[in-house]
C-alpha positions as CSV (number, residue, x, y, z in Angstrom):
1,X,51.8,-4.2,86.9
2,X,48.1,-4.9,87.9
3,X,46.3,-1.8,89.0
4,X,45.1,-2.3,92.5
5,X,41.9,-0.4,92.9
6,X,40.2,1.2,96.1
7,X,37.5,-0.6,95.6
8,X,36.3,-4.1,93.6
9,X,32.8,-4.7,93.7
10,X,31.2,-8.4,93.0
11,X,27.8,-8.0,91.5
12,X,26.1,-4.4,89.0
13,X,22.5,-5.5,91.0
14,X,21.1,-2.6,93.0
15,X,23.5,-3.4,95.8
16,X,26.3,-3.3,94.0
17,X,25.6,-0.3,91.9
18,X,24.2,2.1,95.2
19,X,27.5,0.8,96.9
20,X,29.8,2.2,93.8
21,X,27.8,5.3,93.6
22,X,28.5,6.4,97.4
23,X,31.8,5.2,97.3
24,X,32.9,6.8,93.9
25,X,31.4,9.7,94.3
26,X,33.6,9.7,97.8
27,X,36.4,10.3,95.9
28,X,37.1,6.3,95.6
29,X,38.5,4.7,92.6
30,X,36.0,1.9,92.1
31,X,35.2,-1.4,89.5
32,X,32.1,-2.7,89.2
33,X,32.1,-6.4,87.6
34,X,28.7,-8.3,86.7
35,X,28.4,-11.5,84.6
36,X,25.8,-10.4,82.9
37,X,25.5,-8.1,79.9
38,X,23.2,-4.9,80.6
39,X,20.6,-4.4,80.8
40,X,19.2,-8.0,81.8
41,X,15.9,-9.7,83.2
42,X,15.6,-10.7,86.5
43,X,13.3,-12.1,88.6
44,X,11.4,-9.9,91.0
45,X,8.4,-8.7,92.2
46,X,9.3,-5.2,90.5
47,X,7.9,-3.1,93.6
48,X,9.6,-0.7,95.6
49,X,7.9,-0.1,99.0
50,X,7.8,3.1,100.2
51,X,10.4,3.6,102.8
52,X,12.8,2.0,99.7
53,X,11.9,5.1,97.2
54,X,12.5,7.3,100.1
55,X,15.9,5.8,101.0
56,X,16.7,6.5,97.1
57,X,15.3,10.1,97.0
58,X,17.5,10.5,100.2
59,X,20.3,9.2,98.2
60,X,19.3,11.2,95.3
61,X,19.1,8.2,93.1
62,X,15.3,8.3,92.3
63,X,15.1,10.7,89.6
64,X,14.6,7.8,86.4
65,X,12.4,5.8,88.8
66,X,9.7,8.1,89.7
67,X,10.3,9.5,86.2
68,X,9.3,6.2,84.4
69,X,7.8,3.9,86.7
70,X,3.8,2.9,87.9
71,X,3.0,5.3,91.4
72,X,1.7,2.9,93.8
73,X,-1.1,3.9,96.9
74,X,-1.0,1.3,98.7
75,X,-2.2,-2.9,98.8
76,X,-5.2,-5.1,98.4
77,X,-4.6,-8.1,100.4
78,X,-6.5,-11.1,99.9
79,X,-7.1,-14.3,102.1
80,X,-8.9,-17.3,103.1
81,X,-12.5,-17.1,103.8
82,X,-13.2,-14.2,101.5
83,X,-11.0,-11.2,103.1
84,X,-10.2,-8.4,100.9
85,X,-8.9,-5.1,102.2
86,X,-7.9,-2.1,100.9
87,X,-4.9,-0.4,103.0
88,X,-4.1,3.0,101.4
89,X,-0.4,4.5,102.5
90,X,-0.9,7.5,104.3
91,X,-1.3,11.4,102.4
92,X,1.7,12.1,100.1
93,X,3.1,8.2,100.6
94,X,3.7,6.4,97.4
95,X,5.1,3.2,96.5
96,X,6.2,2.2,92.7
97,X,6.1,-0.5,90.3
98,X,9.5,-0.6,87.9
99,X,10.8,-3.4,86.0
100,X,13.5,-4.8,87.5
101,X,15.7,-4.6,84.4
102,X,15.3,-1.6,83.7
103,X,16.2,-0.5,87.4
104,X,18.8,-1.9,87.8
105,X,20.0,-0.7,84.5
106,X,19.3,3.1,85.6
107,X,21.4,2.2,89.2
108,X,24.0,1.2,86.9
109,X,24.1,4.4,85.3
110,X,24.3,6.4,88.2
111,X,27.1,4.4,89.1
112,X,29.0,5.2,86.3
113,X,28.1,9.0,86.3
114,X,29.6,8.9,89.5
115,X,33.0,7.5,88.1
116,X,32.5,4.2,88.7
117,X,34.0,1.6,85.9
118,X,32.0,-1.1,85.1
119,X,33.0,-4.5,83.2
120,X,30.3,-6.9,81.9
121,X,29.9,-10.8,81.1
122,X,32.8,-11.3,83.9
123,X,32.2,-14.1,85.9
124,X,33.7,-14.0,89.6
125,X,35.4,-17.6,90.8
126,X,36.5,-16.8,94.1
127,X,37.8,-14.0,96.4
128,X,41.7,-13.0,96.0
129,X,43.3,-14.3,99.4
130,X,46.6,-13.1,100.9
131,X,47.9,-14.8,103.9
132,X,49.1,-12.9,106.7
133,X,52.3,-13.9,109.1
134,X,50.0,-15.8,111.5
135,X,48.9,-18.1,107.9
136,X,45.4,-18.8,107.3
137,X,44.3,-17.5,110.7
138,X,45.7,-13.7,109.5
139,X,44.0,-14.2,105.8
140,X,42.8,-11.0,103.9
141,X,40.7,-10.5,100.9
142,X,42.7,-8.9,98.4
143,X,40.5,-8.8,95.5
144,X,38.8,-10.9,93.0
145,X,39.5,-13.9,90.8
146,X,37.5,-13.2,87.8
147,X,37.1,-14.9,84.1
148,X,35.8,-14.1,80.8
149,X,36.2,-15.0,77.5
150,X,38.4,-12.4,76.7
151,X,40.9,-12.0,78.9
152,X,40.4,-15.7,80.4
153,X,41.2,-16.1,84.6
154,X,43.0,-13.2,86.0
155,X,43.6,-11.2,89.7
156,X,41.6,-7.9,89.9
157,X,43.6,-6.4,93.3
158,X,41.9,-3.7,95.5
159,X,42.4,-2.5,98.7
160,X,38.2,-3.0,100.1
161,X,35.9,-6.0,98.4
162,X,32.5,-6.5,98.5
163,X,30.4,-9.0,97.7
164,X,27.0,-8.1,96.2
165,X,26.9,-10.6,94.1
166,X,23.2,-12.7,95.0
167,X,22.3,-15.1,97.1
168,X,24.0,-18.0,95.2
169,X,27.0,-15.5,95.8
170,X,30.3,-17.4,94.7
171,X,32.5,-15.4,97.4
172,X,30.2,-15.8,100.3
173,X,29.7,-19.7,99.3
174,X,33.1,-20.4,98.6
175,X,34.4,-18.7,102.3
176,X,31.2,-20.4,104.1
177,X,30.1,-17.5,105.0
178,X,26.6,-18.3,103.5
179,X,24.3,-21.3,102.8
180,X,21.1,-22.3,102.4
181,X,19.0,-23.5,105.3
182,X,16.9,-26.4,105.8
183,X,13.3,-24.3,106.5
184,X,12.3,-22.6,104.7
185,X,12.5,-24.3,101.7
186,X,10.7,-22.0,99.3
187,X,10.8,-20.9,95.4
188,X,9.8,-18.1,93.4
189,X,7.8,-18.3,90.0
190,X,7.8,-15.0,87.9
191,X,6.3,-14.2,84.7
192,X,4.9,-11.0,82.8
193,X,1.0,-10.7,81.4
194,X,-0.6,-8.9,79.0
195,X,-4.7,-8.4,79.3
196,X,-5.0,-8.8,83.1
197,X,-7.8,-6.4,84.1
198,X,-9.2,-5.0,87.2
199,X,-5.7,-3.2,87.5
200,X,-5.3,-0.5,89.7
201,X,-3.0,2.4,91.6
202,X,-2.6,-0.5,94.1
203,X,-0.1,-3.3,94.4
204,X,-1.5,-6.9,95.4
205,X,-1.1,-9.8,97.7
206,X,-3.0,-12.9,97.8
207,X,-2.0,-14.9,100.4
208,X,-3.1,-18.4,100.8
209,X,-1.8,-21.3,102.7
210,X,1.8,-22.1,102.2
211,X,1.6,-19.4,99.3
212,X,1.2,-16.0,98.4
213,X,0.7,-14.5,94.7
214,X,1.8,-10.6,94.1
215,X,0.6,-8.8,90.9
216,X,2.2,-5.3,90.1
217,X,0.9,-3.2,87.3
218,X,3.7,-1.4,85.2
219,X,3.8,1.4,82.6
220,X,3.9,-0.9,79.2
221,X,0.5,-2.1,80.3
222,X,2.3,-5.8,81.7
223,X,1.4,-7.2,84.9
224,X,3.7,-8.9,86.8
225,X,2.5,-11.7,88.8
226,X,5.2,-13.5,91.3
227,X,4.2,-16.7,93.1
228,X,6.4,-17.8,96.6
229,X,5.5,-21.6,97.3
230,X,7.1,-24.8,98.4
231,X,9.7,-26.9,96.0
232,X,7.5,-29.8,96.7
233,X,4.2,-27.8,95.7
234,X,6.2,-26.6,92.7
235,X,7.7,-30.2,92.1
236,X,4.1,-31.7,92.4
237,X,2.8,-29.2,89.3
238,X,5.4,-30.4,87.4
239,X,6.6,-26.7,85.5
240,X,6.9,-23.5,87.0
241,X,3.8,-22.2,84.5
242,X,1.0,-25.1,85.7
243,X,2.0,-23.8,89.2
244,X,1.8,-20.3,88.5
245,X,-1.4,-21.1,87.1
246,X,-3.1,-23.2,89.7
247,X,-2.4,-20.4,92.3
248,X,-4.7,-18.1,90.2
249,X,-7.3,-20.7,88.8
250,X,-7.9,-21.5,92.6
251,X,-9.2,-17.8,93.2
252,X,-12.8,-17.3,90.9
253,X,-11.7,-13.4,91.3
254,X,-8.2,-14.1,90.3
255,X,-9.4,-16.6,87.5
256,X,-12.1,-14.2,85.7
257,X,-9.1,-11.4,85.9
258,X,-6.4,-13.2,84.0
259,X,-9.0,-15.5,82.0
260,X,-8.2,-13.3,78.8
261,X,-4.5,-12.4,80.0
262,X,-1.8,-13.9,77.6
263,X,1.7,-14.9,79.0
264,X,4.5,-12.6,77.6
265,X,7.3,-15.3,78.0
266,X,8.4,-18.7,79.9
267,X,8.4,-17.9,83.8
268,X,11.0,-17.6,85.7
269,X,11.9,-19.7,88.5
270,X,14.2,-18.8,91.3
271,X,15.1,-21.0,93.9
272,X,15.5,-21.9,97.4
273,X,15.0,-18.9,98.0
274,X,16.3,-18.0,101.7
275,X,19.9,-17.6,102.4
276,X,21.7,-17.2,105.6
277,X,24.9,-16.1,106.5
278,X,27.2,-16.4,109.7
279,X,28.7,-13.1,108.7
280,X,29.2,-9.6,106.9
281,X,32.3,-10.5,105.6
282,X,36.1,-11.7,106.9
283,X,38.8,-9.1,106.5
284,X,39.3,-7.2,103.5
285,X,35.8,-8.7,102.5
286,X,32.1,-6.6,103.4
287,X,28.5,-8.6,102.0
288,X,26.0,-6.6,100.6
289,X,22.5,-7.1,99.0
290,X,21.3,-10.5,98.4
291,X,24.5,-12.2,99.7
292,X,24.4,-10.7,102.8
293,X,21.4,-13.1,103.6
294,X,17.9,-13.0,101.2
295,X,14.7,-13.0,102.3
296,X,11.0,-14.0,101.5
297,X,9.9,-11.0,99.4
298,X,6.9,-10.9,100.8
299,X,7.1,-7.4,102.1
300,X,8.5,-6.0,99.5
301,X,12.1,-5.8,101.9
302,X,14.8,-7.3,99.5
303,X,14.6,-4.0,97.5
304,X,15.0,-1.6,101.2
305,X,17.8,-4.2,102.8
306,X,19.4,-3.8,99.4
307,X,19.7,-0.4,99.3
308,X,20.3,0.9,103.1
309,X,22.8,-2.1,103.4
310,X,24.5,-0.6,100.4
311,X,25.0,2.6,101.9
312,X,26.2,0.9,105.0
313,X,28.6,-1.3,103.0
314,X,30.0,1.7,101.0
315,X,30.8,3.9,104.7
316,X,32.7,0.3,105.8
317,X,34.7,0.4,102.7
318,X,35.6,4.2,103.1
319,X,36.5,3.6,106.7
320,X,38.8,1.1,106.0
321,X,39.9,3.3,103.2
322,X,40.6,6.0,105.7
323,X,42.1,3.8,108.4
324,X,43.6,0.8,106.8
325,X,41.6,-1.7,109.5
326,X,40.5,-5.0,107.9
327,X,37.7,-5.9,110.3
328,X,35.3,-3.4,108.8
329,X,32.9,-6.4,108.5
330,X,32.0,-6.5,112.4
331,X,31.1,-2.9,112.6
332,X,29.0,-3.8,109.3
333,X,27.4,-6.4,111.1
334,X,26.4,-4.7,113.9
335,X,24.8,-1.5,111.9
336,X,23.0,-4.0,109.9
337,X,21.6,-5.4,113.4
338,X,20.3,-1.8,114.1
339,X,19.3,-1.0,110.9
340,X,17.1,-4.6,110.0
341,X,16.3,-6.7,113.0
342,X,13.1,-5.4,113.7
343,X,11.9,-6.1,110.4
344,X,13.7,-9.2,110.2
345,X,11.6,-10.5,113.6
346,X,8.5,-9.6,111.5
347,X,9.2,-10.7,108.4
348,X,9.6,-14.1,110.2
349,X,6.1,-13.8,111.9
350,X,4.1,-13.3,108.5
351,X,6.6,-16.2,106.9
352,X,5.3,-18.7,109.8
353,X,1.7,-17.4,109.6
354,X,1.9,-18.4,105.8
355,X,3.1,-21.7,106.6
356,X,0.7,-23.1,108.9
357,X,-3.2,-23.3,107.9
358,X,-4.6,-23.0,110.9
359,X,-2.4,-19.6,111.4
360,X,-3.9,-18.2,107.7
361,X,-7.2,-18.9,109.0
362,X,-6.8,-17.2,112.3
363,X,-5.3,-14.6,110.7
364,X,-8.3,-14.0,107.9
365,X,-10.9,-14.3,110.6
366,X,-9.0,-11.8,112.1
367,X,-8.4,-9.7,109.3
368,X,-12.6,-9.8,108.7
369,X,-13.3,-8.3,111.8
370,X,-10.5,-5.7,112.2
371,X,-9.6,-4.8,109.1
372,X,-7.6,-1.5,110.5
373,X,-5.5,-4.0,111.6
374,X,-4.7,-5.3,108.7
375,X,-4.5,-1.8,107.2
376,X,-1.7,-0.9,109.9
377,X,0.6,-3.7,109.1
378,X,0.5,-3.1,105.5
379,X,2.1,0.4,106.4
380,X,4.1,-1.4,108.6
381,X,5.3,-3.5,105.8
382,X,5.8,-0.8,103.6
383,X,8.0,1.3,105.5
384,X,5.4,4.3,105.6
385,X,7.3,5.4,108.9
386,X,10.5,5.4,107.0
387,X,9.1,7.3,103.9
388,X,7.5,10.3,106.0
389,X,10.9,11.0,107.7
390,X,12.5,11.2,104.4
């Protein structure tokens, strides 16, 4: 007989893994399943603002983060027409820079010190559906279908799914609960350097018409620099690396930096990068991180959503735990609503300011002459608010 568990959780990302730790540590019985073999690389700006390292220190998950990662004071943000501010977070406020493997890797392990099992290089098909007397109107998610080259296709039952699991999620896709809009269209390019100077304890955005170019210093003495543009500018450079490059050789400052730097390994390139979904889930089913809907990361937000939606996805599960109701996912949806849409409503304003030249312009001329406005939205974007509550 299969062993139906409390919990079964698409997806050992930082979603995933918060999710498990709150729920096992709840008493739940709980399995984590990833298809990848940790720990892995994955593409990301590698900071974590700071209302997200206050949300982990509130979860008591930030021990091995502040422990090995890069403090960070605040941003330099660059634009058109020669604009360069400084915007320090406020006293005691820190960001951090930590590699996203290596993260992830230490979620992971608080998952599992928790109680949490975990299995590895299995690849999740499609959600476990049981029909209810009404038929496909009354359908439940029961669990997961899952495959791997040992054990081949089999049924992992549980009583609560969720689905944390990307934004190319293969639940949320295959239910329709997500898909990719038609604007904005826009990739990510990520690679690692060695030999960038003019480092410092501050995390950077260039931004640029219909682009923006973050650089984050980390412990090994690699930068990470992550480039957000259009497929078609990314299709007209022909490789992710030409592109990369062009974004820096365009910028003397940027281009006198990096001119001794040396590329660590092939970037990355992730892509399009926006995802929207209709819903939190169906019955029996909650979304969480990345398939819960993914944003441009140019706020440094994908980390904070992931986390606080984690927590918010974990207390669906246990209530449907506790009561036995199905339709968790609209209560999910509605915390989520309370928790996010402010910051969604600005993320959107700086994603159309990007997008239109004459906006970047305004916005540098701007910037020149009021630079403590500038300085108050990058606490904004940080979640300095959040981090001084914590």
């Amino acid at each position: 007989m299969r062993t139906q568990w409390d919990v079964v959780i698409a997806g050992a990302g930082p979603a995933g893994s918060i999710a498990a730790t709150i729920l096992a540590r709840a008493g739940a019985r709980v399995l984590l399943v990833d298809r990848a073999r940790f720990p892995r690389d994955k593409l990301c700006g590698d900071s974590l603002n700071p209302g997200t390292l206050a949300q982990l220190r509130r979860l008591h998950l930030s021990s091995s983060i502040e422990t090995h990662s890069v403090p960070i004071e605040g941003m330099l943000v660059t634009g058109p027409r020669g604009v360069r501010i400084e915007g320090r977070y406020p006293a005691s406020v820190r960001g951090c820079i930590a590699m996203r493997r290596d993260l992830d890797y230490w979620l992971l392990g608080e998952a599992l010190g928790a109680g949490a099992q975990f299995e590895e290089q299995v690849t999740v098909r499609r959600a476990r559906l049981e029909q209810g007397a009404r038929g496909a109107s009354s359908s439940r998610v029961t669990g997961l279908m899952v495959a791997s080259s040992q054990s081949g296709e089999r049924a992992i039952p549980s009583r609560v799914t969720i689905a944390a699991d990307g934004r190319r999620s293969a639940v949320a896709f295959e239910l329709g609960l997500a898909r990719h809009p038609t604007w904005p269209r826009r990739w990510a390019v990520g690679a690692y350097f060695d030999g960038v100077s003019g480092m410092s304890s501050l995390g950077e955005m260039h931004i640029r018409a219909g682009a923006y170019l973050g650089i984050a210093p980390l412990a090994n003495g690699l930068t990470n620099a992550c480039l957000v543009t259009s497929g078609s500018t990314l299709g007209r450079m022909r490789s992710p690396e030409r592109a990369l490059r062009a974004m820096i050789d365009r910028d003397p400052p940027l281009r006198e930096r990096f001119a001794g730097a040396r590329l660590v390994a092939r970037p990355a390139v992730l892509g399009p990068l926006a995802v929207d979904v209709q819903s939190c889930g169906v019955p029996g089913l909650l979304l969480a991180g990345d398939a819960a809907g993914f944003v441009d990361p140019m706020t440094g937000d994908g980390l904070r959503f992931a986390v606080r939606g984690a927590e918010l996805a974990a207390q669906a599960a246990l209530e449907m735990l506790a009561t036995g109701r199905p339709d968790a996912h609209v209560t999910l949806a509605q915390r989520r609503h309370e928790a996010f849409a402010w910051k969604w409503r600005f993320n959107r304003t700086l994603r159309r300011i990007v997008d239109s030249p004459a906006a970047i312009n305004a916005a540098a001329f701007g910037a020149s002459i009021a630079p403590a406005l500038l300085r108050s939205l990058i606490a904004v974007a940080g979640d300095c608010a959040d981090s001084a509550e914590a």
